[in-house]
C-alpha positions as a Markdown table, in Angstrom:
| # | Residue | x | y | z |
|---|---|---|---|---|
| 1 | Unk | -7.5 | -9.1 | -5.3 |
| 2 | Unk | -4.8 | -10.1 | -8.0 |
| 3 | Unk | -3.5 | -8.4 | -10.3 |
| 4 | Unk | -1.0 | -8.5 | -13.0 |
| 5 | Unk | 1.6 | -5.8 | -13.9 |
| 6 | Unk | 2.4 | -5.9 | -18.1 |
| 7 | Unk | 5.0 | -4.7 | -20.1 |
| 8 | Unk | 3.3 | -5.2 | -23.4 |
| 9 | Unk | 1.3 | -8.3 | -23.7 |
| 10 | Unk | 4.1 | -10.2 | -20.9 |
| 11 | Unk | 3.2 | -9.8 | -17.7 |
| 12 | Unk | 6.1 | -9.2 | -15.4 |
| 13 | Unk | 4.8 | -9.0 | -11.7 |
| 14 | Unk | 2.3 | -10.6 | -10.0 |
| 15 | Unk | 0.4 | -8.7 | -7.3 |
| 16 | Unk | -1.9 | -9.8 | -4.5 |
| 17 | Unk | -3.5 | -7.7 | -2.3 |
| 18 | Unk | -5.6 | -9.1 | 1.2 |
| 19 | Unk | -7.3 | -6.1 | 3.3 |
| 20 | Unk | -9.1 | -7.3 | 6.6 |
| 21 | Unk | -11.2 | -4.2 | 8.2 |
| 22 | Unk | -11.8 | -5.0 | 11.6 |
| 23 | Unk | -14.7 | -3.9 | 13.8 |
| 24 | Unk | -15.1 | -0.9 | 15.7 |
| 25 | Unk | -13.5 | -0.7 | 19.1 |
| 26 | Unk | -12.9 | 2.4 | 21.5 |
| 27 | Unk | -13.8 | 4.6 | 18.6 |
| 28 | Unk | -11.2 | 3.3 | 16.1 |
| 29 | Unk | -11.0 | 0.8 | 13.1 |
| 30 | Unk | -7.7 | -1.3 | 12.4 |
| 31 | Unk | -7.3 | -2.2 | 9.1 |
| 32 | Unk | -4.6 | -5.2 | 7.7 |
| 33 | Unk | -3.3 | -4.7 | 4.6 |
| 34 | Unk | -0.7 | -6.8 | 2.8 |
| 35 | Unk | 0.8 | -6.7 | -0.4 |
| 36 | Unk | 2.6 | -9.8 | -2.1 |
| 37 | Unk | 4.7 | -8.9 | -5.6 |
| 38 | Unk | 6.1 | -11.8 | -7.3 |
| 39 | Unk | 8.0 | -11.4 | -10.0 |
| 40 | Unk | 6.4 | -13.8 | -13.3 |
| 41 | Unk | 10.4 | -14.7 | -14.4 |
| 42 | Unk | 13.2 | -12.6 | -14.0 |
| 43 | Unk | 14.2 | -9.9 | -10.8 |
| 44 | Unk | 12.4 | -6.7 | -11.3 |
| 45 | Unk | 13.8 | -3.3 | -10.3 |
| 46 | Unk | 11.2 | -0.6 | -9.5 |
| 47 | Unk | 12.4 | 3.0 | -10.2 |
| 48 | Unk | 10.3 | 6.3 | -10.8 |
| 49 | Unk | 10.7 | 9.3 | -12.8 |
| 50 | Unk | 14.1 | 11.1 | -12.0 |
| 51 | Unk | 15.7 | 12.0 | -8.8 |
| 52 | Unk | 11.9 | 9.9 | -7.3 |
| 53 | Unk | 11.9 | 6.3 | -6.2 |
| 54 | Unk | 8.5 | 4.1 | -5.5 |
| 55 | Unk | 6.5 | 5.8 | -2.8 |
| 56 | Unk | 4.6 | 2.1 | -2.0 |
| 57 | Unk | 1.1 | 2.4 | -0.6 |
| 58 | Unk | -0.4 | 5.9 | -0.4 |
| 59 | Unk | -3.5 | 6.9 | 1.5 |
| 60 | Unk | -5.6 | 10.0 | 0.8 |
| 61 | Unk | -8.4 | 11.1 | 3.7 |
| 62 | Unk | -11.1 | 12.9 | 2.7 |
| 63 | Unk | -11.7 | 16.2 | 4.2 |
| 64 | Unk | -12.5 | 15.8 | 8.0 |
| 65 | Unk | -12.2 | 18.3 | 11.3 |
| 66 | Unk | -9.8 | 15.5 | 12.7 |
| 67 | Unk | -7.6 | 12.6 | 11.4 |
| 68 | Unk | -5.6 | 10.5 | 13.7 |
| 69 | Unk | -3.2 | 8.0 | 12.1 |
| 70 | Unk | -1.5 | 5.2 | 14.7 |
| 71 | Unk | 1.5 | 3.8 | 13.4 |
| 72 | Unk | 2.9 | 0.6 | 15.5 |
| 73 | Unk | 4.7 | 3.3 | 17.9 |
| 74 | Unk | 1.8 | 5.1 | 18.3 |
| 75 | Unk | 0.0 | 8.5 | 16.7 |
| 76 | Unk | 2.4 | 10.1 | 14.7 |
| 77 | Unk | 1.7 | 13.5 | 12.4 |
| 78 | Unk | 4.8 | 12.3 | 10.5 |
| 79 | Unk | 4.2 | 11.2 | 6.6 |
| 80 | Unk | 5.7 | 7.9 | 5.9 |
């Protein structure tokens, strides 16, 4: 997907996003994402609302009796 992030009519940030969902296997589903931001002309600074910075990508899960989450060191029950 791309996408465009505008301040006005001028867009400021270019954003591409690639998600590969691969099969099933032992019961679990990796899934790639990546996220490209390229700034359309000048540096951009990302900042929230006060005493917050930018979170990045957020997932939600639906209501299940169990969620595992594997992080690249293994299952955490950590947020990120």
């Amino acid at each position: 997907m791309e996408n465009g992030w505008f301040a006005g009519d001028e867009m400021v940030m270019g954003e591409e996003l690639r998600i590969e969902v691969h099969p099933v296997s032992g019961g679990s589903r990796s899934i790639d994402i990546k996220l490209t931001w390229t700034p359309a002309r000048l540096p951009v600074k990302l900042r929230g609302a006060e005493d917050k910075s930018y979170g990045g990508l957020t997932f939600r899960f639906g209501s299940r009796s169990r969620t595992l989450i594997t992080t690249p060191t293994g299952l955490t029950n950590d947020d990120w």
